[in-house]
N, C-alpha and C positions, 0 to 999 in steps of 0.2 A: 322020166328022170331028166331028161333034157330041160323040158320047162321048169324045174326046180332048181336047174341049177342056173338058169336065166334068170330066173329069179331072185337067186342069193347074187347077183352080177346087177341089182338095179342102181343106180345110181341116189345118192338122195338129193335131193331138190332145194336146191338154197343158193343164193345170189354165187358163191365160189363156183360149184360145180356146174351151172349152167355157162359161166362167163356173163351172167347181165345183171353188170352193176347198176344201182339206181343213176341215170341220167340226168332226172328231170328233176327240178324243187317242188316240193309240196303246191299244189294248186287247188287241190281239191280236202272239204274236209267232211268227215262219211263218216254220220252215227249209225253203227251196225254194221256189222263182217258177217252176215248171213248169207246163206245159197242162192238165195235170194240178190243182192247188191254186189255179191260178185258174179257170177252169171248174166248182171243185169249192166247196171253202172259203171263197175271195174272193167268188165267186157268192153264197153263203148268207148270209154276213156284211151284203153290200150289200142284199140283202134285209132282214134283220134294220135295219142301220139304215134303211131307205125304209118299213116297215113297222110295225116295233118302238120301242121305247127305249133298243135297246140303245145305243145311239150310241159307236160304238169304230170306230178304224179299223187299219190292218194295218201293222206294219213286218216287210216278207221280208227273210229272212236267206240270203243266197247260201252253202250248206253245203259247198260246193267250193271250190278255188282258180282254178280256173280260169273265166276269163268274170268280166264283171261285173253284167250285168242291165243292160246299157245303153240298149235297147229301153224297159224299164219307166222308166228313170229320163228317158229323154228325152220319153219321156209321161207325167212326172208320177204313174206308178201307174194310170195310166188304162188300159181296154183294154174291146174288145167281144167278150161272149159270144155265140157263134151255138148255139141251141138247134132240133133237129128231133127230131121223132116222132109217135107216136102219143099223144093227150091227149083222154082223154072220149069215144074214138073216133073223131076226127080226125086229119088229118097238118096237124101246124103247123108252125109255124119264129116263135120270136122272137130279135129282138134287144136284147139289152141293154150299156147303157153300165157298168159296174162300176167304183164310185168308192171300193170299201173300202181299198184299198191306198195308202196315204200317205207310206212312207218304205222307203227300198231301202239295203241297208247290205252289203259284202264287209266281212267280218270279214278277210280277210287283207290288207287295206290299211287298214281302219278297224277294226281292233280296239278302243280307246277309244270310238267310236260304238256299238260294239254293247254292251260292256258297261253303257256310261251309260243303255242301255235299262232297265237291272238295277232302277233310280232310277226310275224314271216308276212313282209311285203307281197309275195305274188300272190297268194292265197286269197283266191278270189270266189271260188265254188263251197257252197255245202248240201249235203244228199241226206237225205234220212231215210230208213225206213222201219220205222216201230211199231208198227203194227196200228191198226185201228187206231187203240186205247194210249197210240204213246203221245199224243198231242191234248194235253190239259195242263190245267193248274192244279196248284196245291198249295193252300196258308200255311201248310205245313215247313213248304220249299222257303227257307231264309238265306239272305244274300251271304254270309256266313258260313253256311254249311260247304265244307269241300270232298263233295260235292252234293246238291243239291241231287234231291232224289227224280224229280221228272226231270226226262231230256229237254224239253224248252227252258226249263230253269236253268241247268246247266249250259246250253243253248245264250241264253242272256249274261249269263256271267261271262261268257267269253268273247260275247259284244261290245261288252260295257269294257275288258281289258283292253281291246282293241279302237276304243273309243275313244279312251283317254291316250292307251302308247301311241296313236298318230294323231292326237290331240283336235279331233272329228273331222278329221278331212276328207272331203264329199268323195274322192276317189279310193280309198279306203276300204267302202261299203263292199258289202256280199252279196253273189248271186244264190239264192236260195231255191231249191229244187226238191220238196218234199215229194217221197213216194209214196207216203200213208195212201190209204184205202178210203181215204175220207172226201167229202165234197169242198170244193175250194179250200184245198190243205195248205199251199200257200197264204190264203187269208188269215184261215186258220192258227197259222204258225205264229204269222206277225201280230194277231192281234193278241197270243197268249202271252208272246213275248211283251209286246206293250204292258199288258196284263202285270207281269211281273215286274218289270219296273217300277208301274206304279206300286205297288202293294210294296216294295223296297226302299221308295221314295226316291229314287234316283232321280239325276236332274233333268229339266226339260228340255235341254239342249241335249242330252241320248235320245230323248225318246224321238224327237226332232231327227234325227239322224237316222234313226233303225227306219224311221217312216221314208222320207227322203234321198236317204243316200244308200241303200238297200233294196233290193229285187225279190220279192216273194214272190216267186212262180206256182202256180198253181198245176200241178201237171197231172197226167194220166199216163200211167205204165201197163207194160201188156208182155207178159214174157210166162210159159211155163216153165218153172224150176222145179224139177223132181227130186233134186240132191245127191246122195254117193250114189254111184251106180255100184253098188256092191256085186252084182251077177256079172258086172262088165270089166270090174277092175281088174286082173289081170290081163286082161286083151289087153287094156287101154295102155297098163304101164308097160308090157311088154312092146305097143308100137311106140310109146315117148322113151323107154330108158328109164324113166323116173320111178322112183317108190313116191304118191305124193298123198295124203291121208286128205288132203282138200279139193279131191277131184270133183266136181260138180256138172252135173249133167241135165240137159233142158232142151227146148225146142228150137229150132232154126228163126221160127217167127218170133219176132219181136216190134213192141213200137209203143212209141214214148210222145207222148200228145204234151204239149208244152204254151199256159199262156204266161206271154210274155213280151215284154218292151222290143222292137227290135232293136236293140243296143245288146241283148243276151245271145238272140240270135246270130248277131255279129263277133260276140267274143268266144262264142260254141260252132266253130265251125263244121255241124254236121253233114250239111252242104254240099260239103267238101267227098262227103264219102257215100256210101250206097247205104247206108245206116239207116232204117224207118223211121224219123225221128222228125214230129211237124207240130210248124210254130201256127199256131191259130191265135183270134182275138179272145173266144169264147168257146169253152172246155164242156160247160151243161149238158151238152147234147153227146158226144162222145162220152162222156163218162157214164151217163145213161145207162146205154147201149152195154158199155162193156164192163158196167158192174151189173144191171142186172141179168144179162146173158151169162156170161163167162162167168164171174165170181158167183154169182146167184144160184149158175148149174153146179158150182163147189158146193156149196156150202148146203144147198139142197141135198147134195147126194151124198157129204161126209159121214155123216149120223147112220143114215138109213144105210148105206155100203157096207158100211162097220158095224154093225148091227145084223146085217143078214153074213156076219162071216167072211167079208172079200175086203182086203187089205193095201188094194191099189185102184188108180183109178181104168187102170186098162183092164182090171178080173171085173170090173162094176160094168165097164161098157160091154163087156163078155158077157153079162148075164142080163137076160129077157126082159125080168121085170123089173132091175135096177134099171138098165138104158131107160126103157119105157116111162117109168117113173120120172127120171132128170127131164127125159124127150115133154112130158105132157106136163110137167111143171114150167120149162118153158115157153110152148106151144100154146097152150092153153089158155093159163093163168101168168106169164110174164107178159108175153106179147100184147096183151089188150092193153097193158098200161104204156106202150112206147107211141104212142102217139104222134112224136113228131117224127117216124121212120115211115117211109111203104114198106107194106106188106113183102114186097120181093126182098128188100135190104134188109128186114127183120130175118125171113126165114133163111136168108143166106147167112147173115151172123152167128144164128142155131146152128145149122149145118156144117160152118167150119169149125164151131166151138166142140161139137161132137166130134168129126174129123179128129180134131185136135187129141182129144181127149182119147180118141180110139189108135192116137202112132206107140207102135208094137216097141219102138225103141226104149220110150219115156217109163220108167217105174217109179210112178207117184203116189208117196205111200198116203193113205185118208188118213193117217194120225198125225202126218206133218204140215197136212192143209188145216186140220182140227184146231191147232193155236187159238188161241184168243176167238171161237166158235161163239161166244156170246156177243161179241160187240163186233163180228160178223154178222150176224143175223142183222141185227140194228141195220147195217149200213145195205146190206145187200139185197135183203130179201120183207122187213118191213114195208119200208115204200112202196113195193107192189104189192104187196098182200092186202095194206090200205085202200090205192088205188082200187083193184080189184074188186073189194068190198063195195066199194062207191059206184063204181060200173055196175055189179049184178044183181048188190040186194044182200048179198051172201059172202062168206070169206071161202076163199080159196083153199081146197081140202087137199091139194097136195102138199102146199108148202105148211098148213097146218101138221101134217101127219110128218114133216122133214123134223117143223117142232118138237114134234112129240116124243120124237127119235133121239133130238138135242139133248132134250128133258133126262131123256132114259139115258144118254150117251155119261150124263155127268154124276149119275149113279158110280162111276169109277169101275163098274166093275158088269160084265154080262157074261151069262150060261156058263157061271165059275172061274169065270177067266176078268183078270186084273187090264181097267182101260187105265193106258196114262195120258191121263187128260191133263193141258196145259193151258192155264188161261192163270188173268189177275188172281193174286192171292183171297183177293176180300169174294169174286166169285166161287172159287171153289170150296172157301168156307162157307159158303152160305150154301151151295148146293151137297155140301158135307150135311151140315148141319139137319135140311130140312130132310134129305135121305134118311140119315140117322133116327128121324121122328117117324119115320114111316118103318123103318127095318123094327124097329123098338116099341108100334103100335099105339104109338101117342098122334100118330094121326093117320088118315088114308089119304091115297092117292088123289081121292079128289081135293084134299086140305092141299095137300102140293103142290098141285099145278094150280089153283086157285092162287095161293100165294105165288108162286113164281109167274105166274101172268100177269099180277098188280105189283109187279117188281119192276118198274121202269131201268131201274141199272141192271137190270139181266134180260129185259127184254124191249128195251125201248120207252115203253109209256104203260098204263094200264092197257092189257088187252083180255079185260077179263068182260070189258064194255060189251064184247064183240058177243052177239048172241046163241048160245051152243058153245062156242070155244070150247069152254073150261069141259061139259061135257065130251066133248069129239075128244079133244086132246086124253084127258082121264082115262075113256074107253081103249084108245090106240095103245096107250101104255100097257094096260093092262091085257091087251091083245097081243102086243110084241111077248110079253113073260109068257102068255098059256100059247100061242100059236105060233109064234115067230115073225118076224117082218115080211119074210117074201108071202105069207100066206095072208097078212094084214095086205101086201100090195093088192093081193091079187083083188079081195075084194073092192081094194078101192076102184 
């Protein structure tokens, strides 16, 4: 009874009841308020201002149509980070209040709001992170539209307002700091924006400018976010006081690889603080490393976890032949393709990525790493399946059989139970679609994976080249329905 009625006594969370009014001006501008970019960006920012001089604070920009961020907005941009792990050789857990986020804006109902961001002199930062698949163009995207439907589009419309309201003046420009999962996402970025320009016609005195007086950083991030801690949230709100529905929770380690001019590094004073946060010339070799370890041992283990029944990543490292599985997909078949690491720095990477993966604190659900699982594979786990191939003759049958898993994953649905799967709309109609010919007997299994192997936009390029594939893959599937996944491990 006592805790119930501490309960009904929480306070709620919002710039009055705390006392922290926004201080700072907008300095930073952040497409996406996910668990992700507040646990991550918004974390380091409110560091920096508690620490630093930087004194900036955040307007997110909601990069979808759908949703409004109404959580953040009914909390003033307030929200508590939960941090566990290992630190100095200890298991800690802090809590922090995170007060960098000041202003929340849907471009598709406040377009004029967001633009007028363009105008605000200090505003010198932008963050993104959209997943894989959110850096591209579209002919579709016209200068016109408010708002245009890809975030670079939108992205460039508010370059272009900002180009003309300070009538291109070199100091002006933006430091840009994409967190996509992509290779050179900083180049990336600028050259899609270029991209859209032209195709808009705009003049070459902008384009001149976005090149010149603009910083695309190319970065690498590294932070586990698991998201609500649902089993944790009353402990949590009963030590803060707060009722706060945006509690986010994640690991101690964090670290954010940065190329860039030092002139960014001079106006990001992370320096300043005990923050992981390092400015290199050249990003190639670290992002390697920590896409195909870390993201690789995700996105391997997603399908297959969820598939044999375990629903987080800490039940997967619990069970024998899921670890095993991730362990020898690493080991095995990632490791030959890192070439430029030793052998000791490789297996240490493995070994803290499992660590990692195995803190009893973090509850990271496999349906929430699942997002956008198609044009993850792409980036994470082709490359070395290719390498791999090239090294032994042969394709790698563990990350084939993670495939096979994918395959089966976007069936929507396993042993009567409803998967919610979330990726691009044009993906999931198409893996609707070709399901629906195989439930319906207009074609088998092996027409399936045949056509989703020569599907470049679901799986990279043709990978139907690759010889066996289409059979291994075909077989695994139909071995997950009659036997289940942990008995397909065992064999393999």
């Amino acid at each position: 009874m006592t805790i119930n009625k501490e309960i009904t006594e929480l306070k709620v969370l919002n710039r009055k009841t705390t006392g922290k009014p926004v201080e700072y001006p907008v300095r930073v501008l952040q497409f996406g308020g996910g668990n992700f970019l507040r646990a991550f960006c918004d974390w380091m920012f409110d560091v920096l201002n508690k620490t630093t001089d930087f004194n900036g604070s955040v307007a997110v920009v909601k990069p979808t149509e759908r949703g409004e961020y109404s959580e953040l907005l009914n909390q003033d941009g307030l929200f508590h980070v939960v941090l566990d792990g290992l630190k100095d050789g200890n298991l800690v857990s802090e809590v922090t209040l995170v007060e960098s986020v000041s202003t929340i804006i849907q471009p598709y109902k406040e377009w004029n709001a967001y633009l007028a961001l363009a105008e605000v002199p200090e505003l010198r930062f932008i963050v993104s992170n959209t997943t894989e698949a959110g850096i591209k163009f579209s002919e579709k995207d016209q200068k016109t539209d408010n708002p245009p439907h890809e975030f670079p589009a939108k992205l460039t419309l508010w370059l272009y307002r900002r180009f003309n309201y300070f009538k291109g003046a070199a100091d002006k420009g933006c430091i840009l700091l994409p967190c996509e999962l992509i290779e050179d996402n900083g180049d990336a970025l600028q050259s899609t924006i270029i991209q859209y320009a032209e195709h808009w016609g705009l003049e070459t005195a902008f384009i001149t400018w976005v090149k010149n007086c603009n910083y695309f950083c190319s970065t690498l991030v590294d932070r586990i976010v698991s998201g609500f801690p649902t089993d944790r949230k009353v402990a949590i709100e009963q030590q803060t006081g707060y009722k706060d529905d945006l509690l986010v929770a994640g690991e101690v380690y964090h670290s954010w690889v940065i190329k860039a001019a030092p002139i960014v590094q001079k106006e990001l004073p992370f320096s300043k603080t005990d923050l992981n946060v390092l400015f290199v010339d050249d990003l190639k070799e670290y992002r390697e490393m920590k896409v195909r370890i870390l993201n690789g041992a995700h996105t391997s283990l997603v399908p297959v976890g969820y598939l044999a029944g375990l629903r987080t990543v800490l039940e997967s490292m619990n069970d024998n032949l899921v670890r095993n599985h991730v362990l020898q997909v690493l080991s095995e078949e990632i490791k030959p393709t890192l070439t430029n690491f030793s052998e000791k720095e490789i297996d240490a990477f493995v070994n803290a990525v499992i660590d990692r993966f195995k803190n009893p604190t973090l509850k990271h659900f496999l349906i929430a790493i699942s997002l956008n699982s198609t044009s993850k594979f792409q980036a994470r786990l082709l490359p070395a399946f290719k390498e791999y191939t090239q090294i032994n003759g042969h394709f790698p049958k563990r990350i084939a059989f993670s495939l096979a898993c994918l395959i089966r994953f976007y069936k929507g649905e396993f042993d009567g139970e409803h998967i919610p799967v979330n990726d691009d709309a044009k993906v999931l109609a198409y893996f609707n679609e070709e399901w629906r010919k195989v439930t319906e007997q207009d074609q088998t299994i092996e027409n399936l994976v045949t056509n989703v192997l020569s599907n470049s936009y679901i799986v990279g390029e043709n990978l139907t080249t690759y010889n066996g594939l289409v059979q291994f893959v075909t077989k695994s599937i139909n071995s997950i329905d009659e036997v289940g996944v942990k008995e397909c491990l065992k064999a393999l």
